[in-house]
FIRO-58498 format. One line per field, with one value per residue: residue in three letters; x, y, z of N, C-alpha, C in turn. Coordinates in steps of 0.05 Angstrom, whole numbers, plus 5000, padded with zeros to 4 digits. Example, Ala and Ser with C-alpha at 12.3 -4.5 7.8 and 13.67 -1.06 7.14 Angstrom:
rest (ALA, SER)
n_u (5264, 5257)
n_v (4886, 4955)
n_w (5156, 5142)
ca_u (5246, 5273)
ca_v (4910, 4979)
ca_w (5156, 5143)
c_u (5264, 5258)
c_v (4934, 5001)
c_w (5156, 5157)
END
This chain:
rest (UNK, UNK, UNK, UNK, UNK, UNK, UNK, UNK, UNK, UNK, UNK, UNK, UNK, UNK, UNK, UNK, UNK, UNK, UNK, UNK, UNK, UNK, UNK, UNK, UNK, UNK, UNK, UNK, UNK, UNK, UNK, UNK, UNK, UNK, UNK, UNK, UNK, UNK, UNK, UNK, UNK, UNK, UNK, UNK, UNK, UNK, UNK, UNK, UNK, UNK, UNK, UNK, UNK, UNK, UNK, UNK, UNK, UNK, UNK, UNK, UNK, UNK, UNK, UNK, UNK, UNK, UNK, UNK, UNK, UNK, UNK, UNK, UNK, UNK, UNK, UNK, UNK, UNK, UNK, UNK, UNK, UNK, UNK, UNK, UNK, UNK, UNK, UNK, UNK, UNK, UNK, UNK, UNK, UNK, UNK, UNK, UNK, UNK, UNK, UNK, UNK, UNK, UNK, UNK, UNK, UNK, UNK, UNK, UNK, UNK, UNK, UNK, UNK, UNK, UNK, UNK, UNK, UNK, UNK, UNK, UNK, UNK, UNK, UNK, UNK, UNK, UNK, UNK, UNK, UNK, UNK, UNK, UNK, UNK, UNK, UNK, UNK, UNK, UNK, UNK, UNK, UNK, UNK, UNK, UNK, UNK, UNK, UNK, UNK, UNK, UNK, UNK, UNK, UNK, UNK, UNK, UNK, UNK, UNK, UNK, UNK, UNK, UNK, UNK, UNK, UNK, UNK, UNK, UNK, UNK, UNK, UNK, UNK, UNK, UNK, UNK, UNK, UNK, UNK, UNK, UNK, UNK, UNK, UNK, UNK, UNK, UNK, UNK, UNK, UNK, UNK, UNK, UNK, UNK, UNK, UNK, UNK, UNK, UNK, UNK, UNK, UNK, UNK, UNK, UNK, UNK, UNK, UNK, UNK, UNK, UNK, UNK, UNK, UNK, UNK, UNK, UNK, UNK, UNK, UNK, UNK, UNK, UNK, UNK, UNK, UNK, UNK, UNK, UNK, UNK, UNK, UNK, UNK, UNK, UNK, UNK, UNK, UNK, UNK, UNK, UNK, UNK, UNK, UNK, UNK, UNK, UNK, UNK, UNK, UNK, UNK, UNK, UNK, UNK, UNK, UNK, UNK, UNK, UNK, UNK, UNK, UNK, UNK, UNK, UNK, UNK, UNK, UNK, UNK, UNK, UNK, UNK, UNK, UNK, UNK, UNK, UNK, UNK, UNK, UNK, UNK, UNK, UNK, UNK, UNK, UNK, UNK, UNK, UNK, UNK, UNK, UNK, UNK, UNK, UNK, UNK, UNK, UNK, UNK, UNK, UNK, UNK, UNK, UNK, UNK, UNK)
n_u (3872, 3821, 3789, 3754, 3710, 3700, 3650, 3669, 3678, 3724, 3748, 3756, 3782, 3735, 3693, 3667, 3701, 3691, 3705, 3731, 3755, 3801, 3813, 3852, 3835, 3836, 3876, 3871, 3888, 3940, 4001, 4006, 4027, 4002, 3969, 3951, 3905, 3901, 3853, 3839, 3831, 3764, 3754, 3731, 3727, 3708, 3724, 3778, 3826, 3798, 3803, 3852, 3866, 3843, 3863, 3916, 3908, 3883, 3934, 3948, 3964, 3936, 3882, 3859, 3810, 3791, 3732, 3750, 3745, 3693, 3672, 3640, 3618, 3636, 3637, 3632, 3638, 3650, 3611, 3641, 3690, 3752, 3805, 3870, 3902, 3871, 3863, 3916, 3914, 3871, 3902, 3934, 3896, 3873, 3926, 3930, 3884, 3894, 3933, 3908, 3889, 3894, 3921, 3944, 4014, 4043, 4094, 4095, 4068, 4043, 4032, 3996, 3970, 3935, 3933, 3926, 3914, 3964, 3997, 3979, 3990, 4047, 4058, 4040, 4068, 4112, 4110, 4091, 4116, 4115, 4095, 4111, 4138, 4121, 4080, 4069, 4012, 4015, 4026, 4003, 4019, 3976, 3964, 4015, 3994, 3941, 3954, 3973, 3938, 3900, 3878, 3883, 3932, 3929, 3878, 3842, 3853, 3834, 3781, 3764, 3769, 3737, 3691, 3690, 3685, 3629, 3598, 3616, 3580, 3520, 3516, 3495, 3529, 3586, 3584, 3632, 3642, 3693, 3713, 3687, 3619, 3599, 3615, 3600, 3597, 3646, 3657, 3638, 3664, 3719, 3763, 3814, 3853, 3884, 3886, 3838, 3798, 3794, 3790, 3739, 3712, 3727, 3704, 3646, 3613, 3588, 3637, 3668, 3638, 3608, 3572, 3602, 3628, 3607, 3628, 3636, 3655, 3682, 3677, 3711, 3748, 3801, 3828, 3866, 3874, 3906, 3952, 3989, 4026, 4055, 4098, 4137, 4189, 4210, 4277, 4281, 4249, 4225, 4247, 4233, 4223, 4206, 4162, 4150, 4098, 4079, 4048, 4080, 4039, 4039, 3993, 3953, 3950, 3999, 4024, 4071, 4109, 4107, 4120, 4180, 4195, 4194, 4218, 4271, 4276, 4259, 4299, 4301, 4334, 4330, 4292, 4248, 4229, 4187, 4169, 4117, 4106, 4071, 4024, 3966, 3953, 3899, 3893, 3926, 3881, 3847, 3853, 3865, 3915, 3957, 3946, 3962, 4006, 4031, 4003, 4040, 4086, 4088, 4064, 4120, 4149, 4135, 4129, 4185, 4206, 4175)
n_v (8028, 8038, 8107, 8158, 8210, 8279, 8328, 8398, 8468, 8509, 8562, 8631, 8687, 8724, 8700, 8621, 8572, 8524, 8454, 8384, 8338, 8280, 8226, 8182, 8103, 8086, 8131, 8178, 8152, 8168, 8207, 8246, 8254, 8307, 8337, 8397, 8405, 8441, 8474, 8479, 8549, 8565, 8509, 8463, 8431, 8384, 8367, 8358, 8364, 8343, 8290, 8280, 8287, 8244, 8200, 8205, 8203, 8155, 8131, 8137, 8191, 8246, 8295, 8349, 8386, 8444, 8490, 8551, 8614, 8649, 8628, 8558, 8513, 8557, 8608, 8677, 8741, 8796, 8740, 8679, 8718, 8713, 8724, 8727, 8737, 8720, 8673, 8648, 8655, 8632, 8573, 8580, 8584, 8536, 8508, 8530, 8500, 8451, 8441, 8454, 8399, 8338, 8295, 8304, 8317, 8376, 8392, 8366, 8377, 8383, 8418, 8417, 8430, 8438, 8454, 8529, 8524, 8502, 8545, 8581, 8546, 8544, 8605, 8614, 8578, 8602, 8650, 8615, 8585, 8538, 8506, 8442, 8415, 8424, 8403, 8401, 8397, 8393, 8452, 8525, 8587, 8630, 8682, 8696, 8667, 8690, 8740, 8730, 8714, 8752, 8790, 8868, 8873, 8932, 8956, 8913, 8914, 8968, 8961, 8934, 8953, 9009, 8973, 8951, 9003, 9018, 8975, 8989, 9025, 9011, 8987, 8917, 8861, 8849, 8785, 8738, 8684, 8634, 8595, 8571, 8555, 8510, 8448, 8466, 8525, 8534, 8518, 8544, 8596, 8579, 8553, 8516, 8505, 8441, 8459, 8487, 8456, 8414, 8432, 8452, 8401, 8373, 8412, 8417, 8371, 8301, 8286, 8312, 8353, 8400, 8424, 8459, 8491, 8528, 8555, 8609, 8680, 8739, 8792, 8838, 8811, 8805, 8845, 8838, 8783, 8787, 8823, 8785, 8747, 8686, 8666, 8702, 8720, 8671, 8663, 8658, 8654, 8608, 8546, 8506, 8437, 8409, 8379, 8376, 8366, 8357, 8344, 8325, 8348, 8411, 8459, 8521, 8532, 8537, 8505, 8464, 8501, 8536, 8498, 8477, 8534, 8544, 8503, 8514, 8572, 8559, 8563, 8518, 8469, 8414, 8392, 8372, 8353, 8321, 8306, 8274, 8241, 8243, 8254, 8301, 8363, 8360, 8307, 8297, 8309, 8272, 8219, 8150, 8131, 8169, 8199, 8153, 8162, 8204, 8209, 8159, 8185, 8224, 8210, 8179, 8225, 8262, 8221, 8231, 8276, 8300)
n_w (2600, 2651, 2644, 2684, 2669, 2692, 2690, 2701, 2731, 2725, 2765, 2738, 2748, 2750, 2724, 2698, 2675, 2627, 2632, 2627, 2654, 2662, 2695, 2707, 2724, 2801, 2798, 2846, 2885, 2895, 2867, 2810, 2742, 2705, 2647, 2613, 2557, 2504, 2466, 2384, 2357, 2347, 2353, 2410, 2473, 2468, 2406, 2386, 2415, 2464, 2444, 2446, 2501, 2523, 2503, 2530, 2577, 2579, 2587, 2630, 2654, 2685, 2655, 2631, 2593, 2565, 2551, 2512, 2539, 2536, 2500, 2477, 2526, 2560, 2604, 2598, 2564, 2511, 2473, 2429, 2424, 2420, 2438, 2450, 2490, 2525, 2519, 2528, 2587, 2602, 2608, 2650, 2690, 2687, 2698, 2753, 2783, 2781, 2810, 2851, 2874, 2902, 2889, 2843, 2823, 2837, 2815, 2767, 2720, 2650, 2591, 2532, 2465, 2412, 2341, 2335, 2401, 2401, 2398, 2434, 2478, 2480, 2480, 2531, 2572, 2570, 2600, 2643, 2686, 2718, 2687, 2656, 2618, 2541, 2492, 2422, 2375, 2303, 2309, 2307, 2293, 2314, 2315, 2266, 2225, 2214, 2196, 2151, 2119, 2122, 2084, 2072, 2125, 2167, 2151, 2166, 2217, 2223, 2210, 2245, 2296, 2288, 2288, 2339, 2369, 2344, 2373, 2425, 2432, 2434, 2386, 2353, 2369, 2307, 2290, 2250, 2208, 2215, 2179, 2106, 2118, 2096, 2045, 1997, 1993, 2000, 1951, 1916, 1929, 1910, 1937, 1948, 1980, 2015, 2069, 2080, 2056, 2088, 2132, 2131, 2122, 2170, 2219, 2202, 2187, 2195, 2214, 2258, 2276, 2328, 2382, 2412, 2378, 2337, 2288, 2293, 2296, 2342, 2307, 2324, 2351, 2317, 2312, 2368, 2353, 2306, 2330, 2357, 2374, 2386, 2390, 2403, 2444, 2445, 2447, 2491, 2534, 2528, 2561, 2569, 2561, 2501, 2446, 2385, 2340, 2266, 2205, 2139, 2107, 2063, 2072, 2079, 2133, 2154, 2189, 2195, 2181, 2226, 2262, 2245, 2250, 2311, 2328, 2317, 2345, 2400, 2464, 2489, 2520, 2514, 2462, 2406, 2340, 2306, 2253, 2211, 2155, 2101, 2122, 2142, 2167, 2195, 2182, 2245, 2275, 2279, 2260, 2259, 2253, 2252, 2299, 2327, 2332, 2342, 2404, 2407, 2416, 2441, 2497, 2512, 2518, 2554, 2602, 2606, 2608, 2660)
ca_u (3866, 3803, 3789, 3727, 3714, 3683, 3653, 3682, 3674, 3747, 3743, 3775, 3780, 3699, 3681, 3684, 3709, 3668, 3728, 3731, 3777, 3798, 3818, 3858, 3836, 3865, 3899, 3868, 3900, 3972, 4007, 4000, 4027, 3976, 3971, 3935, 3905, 3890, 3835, 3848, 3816, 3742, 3744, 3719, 3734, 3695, 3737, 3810, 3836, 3789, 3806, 3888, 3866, 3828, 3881, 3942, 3892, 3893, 3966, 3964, 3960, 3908, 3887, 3842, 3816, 3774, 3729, 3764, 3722, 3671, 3661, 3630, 3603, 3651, 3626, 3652, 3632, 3628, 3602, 3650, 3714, 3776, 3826, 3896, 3916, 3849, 3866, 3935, 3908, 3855, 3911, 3943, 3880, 3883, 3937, 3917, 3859, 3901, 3944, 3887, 3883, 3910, 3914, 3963, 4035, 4040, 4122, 4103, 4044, 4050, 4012, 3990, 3968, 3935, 3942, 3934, 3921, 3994, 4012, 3976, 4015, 4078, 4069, 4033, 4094, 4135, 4089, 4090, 4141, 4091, 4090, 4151, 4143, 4109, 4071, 4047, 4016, 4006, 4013, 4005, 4020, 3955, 3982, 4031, 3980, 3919, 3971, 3978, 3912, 3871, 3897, 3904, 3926, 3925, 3852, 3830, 3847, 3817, 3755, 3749, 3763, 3705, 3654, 3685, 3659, 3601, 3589, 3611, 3554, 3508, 3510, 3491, 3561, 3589, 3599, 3634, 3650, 3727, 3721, 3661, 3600, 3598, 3636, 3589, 3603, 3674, 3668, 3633, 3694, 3741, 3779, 3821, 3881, 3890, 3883, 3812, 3777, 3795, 3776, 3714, 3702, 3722, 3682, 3628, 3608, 3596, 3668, 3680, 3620, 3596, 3552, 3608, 3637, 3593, 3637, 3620, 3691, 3664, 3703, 3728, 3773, 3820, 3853, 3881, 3891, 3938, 3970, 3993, 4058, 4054, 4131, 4154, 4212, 4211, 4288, 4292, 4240, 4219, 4262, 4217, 4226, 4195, 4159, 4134, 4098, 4075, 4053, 4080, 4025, 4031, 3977, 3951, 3952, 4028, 4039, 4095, 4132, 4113, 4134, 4203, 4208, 4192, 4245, 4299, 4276, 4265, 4317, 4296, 4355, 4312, 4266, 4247, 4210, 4175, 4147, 4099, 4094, 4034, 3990, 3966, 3944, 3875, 3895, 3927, 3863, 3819, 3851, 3868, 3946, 3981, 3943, 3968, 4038, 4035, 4003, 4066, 4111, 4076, 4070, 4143, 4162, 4129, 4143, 4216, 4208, 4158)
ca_v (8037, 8053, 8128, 8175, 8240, 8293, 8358, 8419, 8486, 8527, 8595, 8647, 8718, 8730, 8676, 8606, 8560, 8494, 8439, 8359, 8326, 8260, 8212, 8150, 8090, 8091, 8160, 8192, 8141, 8174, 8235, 8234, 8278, 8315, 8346, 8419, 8401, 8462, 8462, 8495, 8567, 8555, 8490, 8460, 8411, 8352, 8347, 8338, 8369, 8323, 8264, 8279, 8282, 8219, 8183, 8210, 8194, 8130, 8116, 8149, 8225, 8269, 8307, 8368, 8404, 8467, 8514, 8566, 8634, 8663, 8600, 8528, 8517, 8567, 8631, 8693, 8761, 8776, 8710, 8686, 8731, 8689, 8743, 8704, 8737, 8709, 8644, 8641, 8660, 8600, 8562, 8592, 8583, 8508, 8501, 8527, 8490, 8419, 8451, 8444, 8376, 8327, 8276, 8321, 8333, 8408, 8396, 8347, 8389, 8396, 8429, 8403, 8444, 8423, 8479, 8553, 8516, 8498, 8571, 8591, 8531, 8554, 8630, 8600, 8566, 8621, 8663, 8606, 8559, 8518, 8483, 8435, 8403, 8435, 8388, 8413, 8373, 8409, 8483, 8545, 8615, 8647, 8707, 8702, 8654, 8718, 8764, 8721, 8711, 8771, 8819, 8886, 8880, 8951, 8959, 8901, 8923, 8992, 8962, 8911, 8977, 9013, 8952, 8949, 9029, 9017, 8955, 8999, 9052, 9001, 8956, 8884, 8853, 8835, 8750, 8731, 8655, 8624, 8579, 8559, 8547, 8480, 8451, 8479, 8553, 8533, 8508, 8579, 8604, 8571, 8549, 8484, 8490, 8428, 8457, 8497, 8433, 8388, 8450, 8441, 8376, 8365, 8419, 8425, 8340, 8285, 8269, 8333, 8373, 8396, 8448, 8472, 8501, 8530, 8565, 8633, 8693, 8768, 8806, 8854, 8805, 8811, 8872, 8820, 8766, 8812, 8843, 8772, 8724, 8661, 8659, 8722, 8716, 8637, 8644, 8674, 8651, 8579, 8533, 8475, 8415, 8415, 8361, 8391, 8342, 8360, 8333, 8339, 8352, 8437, 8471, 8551, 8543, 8532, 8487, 8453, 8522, 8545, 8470, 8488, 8565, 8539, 8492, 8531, 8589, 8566, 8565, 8493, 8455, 8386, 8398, 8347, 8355, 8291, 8298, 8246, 8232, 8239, 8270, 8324, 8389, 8354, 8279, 8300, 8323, 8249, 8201, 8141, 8125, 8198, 8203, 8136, 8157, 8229, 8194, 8145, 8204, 8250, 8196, 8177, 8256, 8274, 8210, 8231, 8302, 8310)
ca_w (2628, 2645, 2656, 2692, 2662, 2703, 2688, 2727, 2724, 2737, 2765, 2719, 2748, 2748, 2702, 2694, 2648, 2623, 2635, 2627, 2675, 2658, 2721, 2709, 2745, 2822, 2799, 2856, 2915, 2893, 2861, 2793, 2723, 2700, 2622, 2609, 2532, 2496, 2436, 2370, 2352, 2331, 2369, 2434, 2487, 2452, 2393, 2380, 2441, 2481, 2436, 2462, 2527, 2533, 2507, 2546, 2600, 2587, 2589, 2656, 2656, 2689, 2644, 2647, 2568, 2572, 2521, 2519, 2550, 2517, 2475, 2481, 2541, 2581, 2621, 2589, 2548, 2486, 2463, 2408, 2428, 2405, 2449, 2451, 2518, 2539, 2519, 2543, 2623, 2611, 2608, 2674, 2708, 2680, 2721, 2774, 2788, 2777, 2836, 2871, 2869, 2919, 2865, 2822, 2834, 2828, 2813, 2744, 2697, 2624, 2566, 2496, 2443, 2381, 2316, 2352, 2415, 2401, 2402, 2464, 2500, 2473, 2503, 2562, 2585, 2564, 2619, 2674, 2691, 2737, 2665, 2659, 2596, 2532, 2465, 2406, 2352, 2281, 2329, 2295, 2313, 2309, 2294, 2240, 2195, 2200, 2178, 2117, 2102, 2126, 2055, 2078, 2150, 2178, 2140, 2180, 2238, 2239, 2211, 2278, 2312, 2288, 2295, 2365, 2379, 2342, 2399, 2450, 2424, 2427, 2363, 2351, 2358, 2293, 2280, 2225, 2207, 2216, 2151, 2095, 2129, 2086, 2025, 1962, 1999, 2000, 1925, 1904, 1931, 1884, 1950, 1938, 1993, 2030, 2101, 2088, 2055, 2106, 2163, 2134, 2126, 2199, 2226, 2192, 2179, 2227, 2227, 2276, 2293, 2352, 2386, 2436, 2356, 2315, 2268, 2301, 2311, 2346, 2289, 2337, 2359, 2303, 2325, 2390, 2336, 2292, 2335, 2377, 2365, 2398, 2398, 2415, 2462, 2452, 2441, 2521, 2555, 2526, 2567, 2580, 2545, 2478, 2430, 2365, 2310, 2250, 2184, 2119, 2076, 2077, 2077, 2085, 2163, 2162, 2212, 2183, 2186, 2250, 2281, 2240, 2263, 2329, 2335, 2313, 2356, 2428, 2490, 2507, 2506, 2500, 2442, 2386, 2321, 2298, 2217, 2190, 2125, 2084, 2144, 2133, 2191, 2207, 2194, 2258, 2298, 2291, 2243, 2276, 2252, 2259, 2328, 2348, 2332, 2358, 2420, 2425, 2418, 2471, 2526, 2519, 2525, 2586, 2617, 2610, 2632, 2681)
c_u (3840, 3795, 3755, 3734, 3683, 3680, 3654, 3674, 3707, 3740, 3762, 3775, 3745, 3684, 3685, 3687, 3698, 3694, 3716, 3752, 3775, 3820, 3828, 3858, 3853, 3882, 3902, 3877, 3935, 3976, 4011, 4009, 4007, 3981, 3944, 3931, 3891, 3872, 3844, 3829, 3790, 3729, 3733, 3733, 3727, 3714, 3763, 3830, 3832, 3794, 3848, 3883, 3857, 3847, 3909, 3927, 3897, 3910, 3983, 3960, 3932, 3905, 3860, 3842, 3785, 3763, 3738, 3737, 3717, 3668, 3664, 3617, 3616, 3631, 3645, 3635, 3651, 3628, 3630, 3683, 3735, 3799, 3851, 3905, 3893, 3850, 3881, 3933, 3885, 3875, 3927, 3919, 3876, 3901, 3938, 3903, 3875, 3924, 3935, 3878, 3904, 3922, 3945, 3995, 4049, 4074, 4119, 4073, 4060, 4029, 4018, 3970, 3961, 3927, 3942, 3931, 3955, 4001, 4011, 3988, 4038, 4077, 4059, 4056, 4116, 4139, 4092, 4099, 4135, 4096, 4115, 4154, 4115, 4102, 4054, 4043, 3997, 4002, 4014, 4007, 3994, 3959, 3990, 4013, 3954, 3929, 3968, 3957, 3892, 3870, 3904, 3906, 3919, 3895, 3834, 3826, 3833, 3792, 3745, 3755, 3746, 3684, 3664, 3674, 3641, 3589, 3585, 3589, 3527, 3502, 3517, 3526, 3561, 3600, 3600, 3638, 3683, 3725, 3682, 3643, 3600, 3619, 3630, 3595, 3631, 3681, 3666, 3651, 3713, 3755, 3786, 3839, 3868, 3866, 3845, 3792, 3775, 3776, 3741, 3693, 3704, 3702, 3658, 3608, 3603, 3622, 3684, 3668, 3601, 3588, 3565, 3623, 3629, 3599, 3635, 3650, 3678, 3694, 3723, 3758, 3804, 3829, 3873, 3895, 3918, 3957, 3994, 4019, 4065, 4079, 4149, 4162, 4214, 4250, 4304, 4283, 4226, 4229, 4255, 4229, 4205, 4187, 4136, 4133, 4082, 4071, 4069, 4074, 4026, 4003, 3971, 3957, 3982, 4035, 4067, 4110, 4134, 4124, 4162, 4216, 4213, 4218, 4268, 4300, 4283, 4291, 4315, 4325, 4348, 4296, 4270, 4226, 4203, 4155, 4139, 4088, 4069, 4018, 3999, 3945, 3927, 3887, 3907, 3903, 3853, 3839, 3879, 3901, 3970, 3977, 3950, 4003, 4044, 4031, 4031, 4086, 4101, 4076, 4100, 4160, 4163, 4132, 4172, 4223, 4188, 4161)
c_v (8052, 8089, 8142, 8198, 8254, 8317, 8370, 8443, 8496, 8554, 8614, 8679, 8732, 8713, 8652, 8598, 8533, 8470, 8403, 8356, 8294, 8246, 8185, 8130, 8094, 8120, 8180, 8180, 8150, 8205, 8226, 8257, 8283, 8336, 8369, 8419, 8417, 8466, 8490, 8521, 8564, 8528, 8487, 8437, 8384, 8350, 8351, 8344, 8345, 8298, 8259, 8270, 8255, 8198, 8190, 8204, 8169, 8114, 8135, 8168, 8233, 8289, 8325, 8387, 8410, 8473, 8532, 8594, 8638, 8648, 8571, 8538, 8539, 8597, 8663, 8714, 8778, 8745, 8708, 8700, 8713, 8716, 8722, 8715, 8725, 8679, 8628, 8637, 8634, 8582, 8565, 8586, 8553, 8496, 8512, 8511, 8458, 8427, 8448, 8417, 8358, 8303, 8275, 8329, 8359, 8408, 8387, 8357, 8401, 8416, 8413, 8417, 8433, 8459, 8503, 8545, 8505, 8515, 8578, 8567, 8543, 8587, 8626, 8589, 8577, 8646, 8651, 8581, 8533, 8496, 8470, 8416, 8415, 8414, 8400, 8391, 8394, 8441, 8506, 8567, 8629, 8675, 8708, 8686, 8678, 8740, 8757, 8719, 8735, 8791, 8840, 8889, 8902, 8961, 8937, 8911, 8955, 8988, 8949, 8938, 8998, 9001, 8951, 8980, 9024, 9001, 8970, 9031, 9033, 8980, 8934, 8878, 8838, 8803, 8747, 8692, 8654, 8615, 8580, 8553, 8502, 8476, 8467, 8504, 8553, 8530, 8535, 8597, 8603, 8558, 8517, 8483, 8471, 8430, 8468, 8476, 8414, 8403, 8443, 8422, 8370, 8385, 8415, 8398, 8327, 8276, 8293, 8350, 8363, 8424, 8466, 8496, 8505, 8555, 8596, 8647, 8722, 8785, 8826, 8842, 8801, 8830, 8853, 8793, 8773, 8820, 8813, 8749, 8706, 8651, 8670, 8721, 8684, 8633, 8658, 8661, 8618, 8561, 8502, 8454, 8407, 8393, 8376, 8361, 8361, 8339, 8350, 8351, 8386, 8442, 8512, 8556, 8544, 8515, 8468, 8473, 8525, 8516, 8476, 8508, 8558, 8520, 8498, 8565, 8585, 8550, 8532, 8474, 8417, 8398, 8372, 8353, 8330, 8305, 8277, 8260, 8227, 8240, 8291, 8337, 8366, 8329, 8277, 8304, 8301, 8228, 8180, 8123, 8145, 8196, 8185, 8146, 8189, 8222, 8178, 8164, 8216, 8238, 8183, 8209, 8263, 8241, 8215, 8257, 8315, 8286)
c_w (2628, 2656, 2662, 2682, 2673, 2691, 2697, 2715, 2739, 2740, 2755, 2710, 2744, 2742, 2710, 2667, 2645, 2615, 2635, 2638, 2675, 2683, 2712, 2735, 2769, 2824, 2832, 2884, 2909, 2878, 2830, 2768, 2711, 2670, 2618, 2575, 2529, 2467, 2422, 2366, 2330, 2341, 2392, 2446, 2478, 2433, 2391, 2404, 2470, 2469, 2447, 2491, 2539, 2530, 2521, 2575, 2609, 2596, 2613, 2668, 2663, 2673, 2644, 2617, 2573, 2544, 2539, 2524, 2539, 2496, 2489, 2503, 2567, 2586, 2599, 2569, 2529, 2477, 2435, 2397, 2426, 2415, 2463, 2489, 2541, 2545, 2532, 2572, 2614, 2620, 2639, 2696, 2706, 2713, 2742, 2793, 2793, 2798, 2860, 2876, 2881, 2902, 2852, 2836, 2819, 2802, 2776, 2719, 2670, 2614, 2542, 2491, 2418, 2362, 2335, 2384, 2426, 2412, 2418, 2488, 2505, 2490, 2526, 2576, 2583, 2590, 2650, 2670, 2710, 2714, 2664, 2627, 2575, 2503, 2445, 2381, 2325, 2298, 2300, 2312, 2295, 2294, 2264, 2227, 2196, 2190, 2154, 2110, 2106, 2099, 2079, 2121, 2176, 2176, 2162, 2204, 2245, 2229, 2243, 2299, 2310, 2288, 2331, 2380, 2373, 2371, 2425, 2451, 2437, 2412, 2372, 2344, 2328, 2291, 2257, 2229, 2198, 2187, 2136, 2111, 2121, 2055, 2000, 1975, 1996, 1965, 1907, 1914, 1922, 1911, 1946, 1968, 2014, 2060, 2106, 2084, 2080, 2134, 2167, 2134, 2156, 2218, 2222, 2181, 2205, 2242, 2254, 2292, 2315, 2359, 2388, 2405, 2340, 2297, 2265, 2306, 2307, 2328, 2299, 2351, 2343, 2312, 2350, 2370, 2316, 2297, 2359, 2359, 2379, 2408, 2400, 2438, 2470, 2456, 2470, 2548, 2551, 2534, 2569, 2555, 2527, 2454, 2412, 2350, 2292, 2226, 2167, 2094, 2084, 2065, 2088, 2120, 2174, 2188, 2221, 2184, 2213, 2274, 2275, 2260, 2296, 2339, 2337, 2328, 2389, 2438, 2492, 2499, 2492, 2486, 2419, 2375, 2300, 2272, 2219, 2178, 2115, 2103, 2142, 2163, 2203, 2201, 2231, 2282, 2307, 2273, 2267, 2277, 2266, 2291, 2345, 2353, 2353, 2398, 2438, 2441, 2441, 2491, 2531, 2532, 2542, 2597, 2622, 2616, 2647, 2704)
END
């Protein structure tokens, strides 16, 4: 099917937000379900977020994937800020905006989530029930994987709370980098797991990079990443109807757990957790087997509850 993709700007409490809106042929002479695809932390709307959307596009769905504020091409201060309750209200303003739209039937909008984009679906829909069906593919809870990896976590956080006084004194905001710049920085690291090589092979290569992601996180925003749980009160307030995938190569980002924890936590009485074999986190983001299968699975799901 062939689809148009426009660029929009959503308005988002002062700001906006830098959005792709993908239009299936004809969509716009009827009412139509419409999919809110959320990109992972560090990412942008160009890649794996926008590679979901284009194809759930195709097989129908309006679909509408943002940078998230204060990164890519979105509106927003500090530059760089990766603030989860920031993320989650993009997503609210998401739908919004596709509310607005004569096109869209308000009654039939999902979300999809790829790795911490997962997570901010998952409490996004936990938040606003506008959403009626929830997809995550390889999600993570932001949260609980920087706990595990930051060492000492209370030390972290009151250093990102003294660079954020220093800021508010004056100082040059601190940017640190999410992963390796490249692989020989990664190799002078000793780092081998799985999920960081591949992070940086897909970022950081032609197979992934892009401007709207240039490997940039305002360190102050750890204290909001730390302190945040993607699936706190999932087993109260998560009711929607629920399709988790995952590979099962693990990896440091846990995704494979938190697709687990996740399952066996929320309320939803429909939920379904789809493994594949021998993919691993990122074969999920671009590689062109997992994503056909994740694909199948996600346009059968929301065709059957939205």
């Amino acid at each position: 099917m062939n689809v148009t993709k426009k660029a929009i700007m959503i308005p988002a409490n002062g700001h906006k937000i830098a959005a792709i809106l993908n239009v299936p042929e004809q969509a716009e002479e009827k009412k139509n379900p419409a999919i809110v695809c959320v990109h992972p932390g560090s990412s942008c709307k160009e890649q794996t977020a926008g590679i979901y959307a284009g194809k759930m596009a195709e097989n129908g769905y309006v679909t509408i994937v943002f940078d998230a504020s204060c990164q890519g091409e979105s509106e927003g201060t500090p530059r760089y800020a990766e603030i989860p309750a920031q993320r989650v209200e993009d997503i609210h303003y998401a739908v919004d905006y596709l509310t607005t739209l004569s096109f869209v039937d308000e009654n039939r909008i999902g979300v999809l989530g790829v790795c911490a984009g997962g997570g901010y679906a998952v409490n996004a829909a936990m938040s606003d029930h506008r959403i009626q069906a929830v997809g995550t593919v390889a999600g993570v809870n932001i949260g609980r994987s920087q706990r595990e990896t930051c060492g000492d976590i209370i030390k972290t956080m009151e250093a990102a709370g003294k660079q954020r006084t220093e800021e508010a004194r004056g100082a040059e905001n601190m940017i640190v980098n999410w992963i390796p710049h490249n692989h020989e920085e990664r190799e002078a690291a000793g780092i081998t797991d799985i999920d960081i090589v591949e992070a940086v092979d897909y970022y950081t290569t032609p197979r992934g990079r892009q401007p709207g992601s240039p490997n940039k996180l305002l360190f102050s925003s750890m204290s909001a990443i730390l302190s945040f749980d993607a699936f706190q009160l999932a087993e109260t307030l998560l009711t929607q109807p629920l399709q988790i995938i995952v590979g099962d190569k693990q990896g440091a980002f846990g995704s494979y757990r938190d697709g687990h924890e996740l399952y066996e936590r929320a309320a939803s009485v429909k939920k379904d957790l789809m493994v594949l074999e021998n993919v691993s986190h990122y074969d999920l983001y671009d590689q062109p087997e997992p994503v056909a299968k994740a694909v199948e699975k996600l346009t059968a799901f929301y065709g059957s509850n939205m």
